[in-house]
TORTITI-773730 format. One record per residue (C-alpha): residue number from 0; x, y, z. Coordinates in steps of 0.02 Angstrom, whole numbers, plus 50000, padded with zeros to 5 digits. Example, Ala and Ser with C-alpha at 12.3 -4.5 7.8 and 13.67 -1.06 7.14 Angstrom:
// residues 2
n | x | y | z
0 | 50615 | 49775 | 50390 $
1 | 50684 | 49947 | 50357 $
END
This chain:
// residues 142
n | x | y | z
0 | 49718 | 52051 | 51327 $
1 | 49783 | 51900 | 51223 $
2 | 49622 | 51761 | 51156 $
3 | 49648 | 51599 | 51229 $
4 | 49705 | 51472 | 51094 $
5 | 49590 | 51353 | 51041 $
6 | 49581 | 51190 | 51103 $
7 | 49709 | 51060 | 51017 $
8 | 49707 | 50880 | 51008 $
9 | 49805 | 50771 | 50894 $
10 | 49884 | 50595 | 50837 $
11 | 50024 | 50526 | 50746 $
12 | 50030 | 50361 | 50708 $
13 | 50158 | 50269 | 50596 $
14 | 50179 | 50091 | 50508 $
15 | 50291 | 49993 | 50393 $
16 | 50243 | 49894 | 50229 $
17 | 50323 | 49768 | 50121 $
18 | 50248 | 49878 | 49986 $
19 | 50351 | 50019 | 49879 $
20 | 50277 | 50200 | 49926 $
21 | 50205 | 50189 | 49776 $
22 | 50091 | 50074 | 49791 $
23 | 50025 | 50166 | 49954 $
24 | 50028 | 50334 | 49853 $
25 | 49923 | 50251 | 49726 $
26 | 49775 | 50203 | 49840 $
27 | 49788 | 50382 | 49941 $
28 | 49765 | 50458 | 49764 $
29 | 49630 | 50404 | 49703 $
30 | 49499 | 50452 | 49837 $
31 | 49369 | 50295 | 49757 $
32 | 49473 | 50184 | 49864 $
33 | 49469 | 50288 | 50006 $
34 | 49309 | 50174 | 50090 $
35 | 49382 | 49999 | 50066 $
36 | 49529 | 50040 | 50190 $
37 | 49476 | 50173 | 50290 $
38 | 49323 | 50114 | 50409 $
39 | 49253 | 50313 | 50434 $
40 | 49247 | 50344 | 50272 $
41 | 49086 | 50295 | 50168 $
42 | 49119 | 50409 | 50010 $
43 | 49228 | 50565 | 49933 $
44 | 49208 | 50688 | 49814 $
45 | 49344 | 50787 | 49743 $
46 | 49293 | 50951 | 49642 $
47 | 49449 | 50935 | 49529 $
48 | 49602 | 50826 | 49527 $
49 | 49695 | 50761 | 49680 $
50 | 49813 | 50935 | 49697 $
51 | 49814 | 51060 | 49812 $
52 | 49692 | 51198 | 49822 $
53 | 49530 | 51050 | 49760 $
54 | 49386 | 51059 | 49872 $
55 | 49245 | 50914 | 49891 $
56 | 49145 | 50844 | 49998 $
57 | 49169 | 50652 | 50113 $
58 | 49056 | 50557 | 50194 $
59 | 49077 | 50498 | 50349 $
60 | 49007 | 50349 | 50446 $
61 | 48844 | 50397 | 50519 $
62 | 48829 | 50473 | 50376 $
63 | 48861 | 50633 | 50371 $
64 | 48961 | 50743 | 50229 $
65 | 49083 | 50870 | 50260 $
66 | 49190 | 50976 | 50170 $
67 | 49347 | 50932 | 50133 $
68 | 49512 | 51030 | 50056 $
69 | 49662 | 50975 | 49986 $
70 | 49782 | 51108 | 50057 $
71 | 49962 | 51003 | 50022 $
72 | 50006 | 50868 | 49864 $
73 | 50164 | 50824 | 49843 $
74 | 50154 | 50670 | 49733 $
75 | 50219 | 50525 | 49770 $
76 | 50241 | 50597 | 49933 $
77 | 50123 | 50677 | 50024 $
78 | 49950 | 50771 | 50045 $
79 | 49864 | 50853 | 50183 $
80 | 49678 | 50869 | 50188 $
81 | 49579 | 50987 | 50303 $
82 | 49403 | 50952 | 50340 $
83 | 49280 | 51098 | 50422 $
84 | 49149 | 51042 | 50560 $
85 | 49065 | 51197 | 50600 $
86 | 49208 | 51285 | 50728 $
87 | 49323 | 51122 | 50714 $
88 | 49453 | 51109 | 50587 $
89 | 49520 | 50921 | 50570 $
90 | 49677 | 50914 | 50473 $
91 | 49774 | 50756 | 50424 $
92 | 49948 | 50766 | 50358 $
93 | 49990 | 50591 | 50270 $
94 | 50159 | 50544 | 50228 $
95 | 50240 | 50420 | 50144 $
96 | 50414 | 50360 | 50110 $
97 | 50518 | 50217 | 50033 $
98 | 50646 | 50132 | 50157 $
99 | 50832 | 50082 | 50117 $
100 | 50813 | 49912 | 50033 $
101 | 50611 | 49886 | 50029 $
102 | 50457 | 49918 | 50081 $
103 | 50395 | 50100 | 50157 $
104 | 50339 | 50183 | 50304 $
105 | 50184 | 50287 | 50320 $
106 | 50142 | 50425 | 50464 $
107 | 49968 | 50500 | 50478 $
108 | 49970 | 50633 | 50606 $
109 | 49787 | 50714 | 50626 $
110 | 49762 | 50898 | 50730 $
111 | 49619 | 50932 | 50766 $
112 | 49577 | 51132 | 50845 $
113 | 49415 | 51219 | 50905 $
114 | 49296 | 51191 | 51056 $
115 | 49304 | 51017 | 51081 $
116 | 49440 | 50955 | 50998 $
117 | 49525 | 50860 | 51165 $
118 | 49348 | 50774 | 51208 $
119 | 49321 | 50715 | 51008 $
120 | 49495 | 50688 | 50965 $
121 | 49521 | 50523 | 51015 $
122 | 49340 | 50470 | 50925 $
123 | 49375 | 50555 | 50756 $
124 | 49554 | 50452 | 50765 $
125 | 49501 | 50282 | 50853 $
126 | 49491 | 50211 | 50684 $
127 | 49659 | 50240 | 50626 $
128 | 49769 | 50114 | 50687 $
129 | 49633 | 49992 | 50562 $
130 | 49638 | 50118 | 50426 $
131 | 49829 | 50110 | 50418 $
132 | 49838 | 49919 | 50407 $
133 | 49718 | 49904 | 50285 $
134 | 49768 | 50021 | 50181 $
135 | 49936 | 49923 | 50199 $
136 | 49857 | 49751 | 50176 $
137 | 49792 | 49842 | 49997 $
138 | 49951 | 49896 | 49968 $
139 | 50033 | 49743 | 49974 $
140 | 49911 | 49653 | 49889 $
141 | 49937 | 49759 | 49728 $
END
């Protein structure tokens, strides 16, 4: 007898900016910036530098801390970061990339699985859309 999969929710969203990826890259690195564009975020703590493999700890609105892992950083690039909620595992794959000319476009996909995932999903990511264009707005501002 196979185990049922666990349950599986998740969201991609994407935007453009006038700013290089850069720019984005440097505000998604350094995790102190983290609550002035992203609304469900209060604080992070990073055991280590910004690379794969650091552990730490973010605070969430409410609050509440969880632990959080870098598992992917490719500079300039990318990073994935997986945060554990007792059985639910959010991860959120960020992505950045210059376009021909100017500007960039950024895609944050999150996937959340465990028991629960479909019914807190669209909670854990109603923030998002604002968390993109403000981290944007930052961008842009330099």
């Amino acid at each position: 007898m196979s185990q049922p999969s666990p349950e599986t929710f998740e969201h991609h969203g994407s935007i453009t900016s006038t700013a290089p990826a850069a720019a984005v890259w440097a505000l998604w690195c350094d995790t102190s910036t983290w609550p002035d564009w992203d609304p469900s975020v209060e604080a992070v703590r990073l055991d280590g530098a910004f690379e794969a493999g650091t552990t730490g700890t973010m605070t969430l609105a409410g609050p509440f801390e969880v632990p959080v892992t870098l598992d992917v950083v490719e500079p300039g690039v990318r990073y994935l970061d997986r945060l554990s909620m007792g059985d639910l595992e959010i991860s959120i794959d960020h992505v950045v990339s210059d376009l021909a000319g100017s500007g960039c476009e950024v895609t944050v996909s999150t996937t959340i699985t465990g028991p629960g995932a479909e019914g807190i999903g669209p909670m854990v990511t109603a923030e998002a859309p604002q968390a993109m264009a403000r981290l944007v707005e930052r961008a842009e501002a330099g």
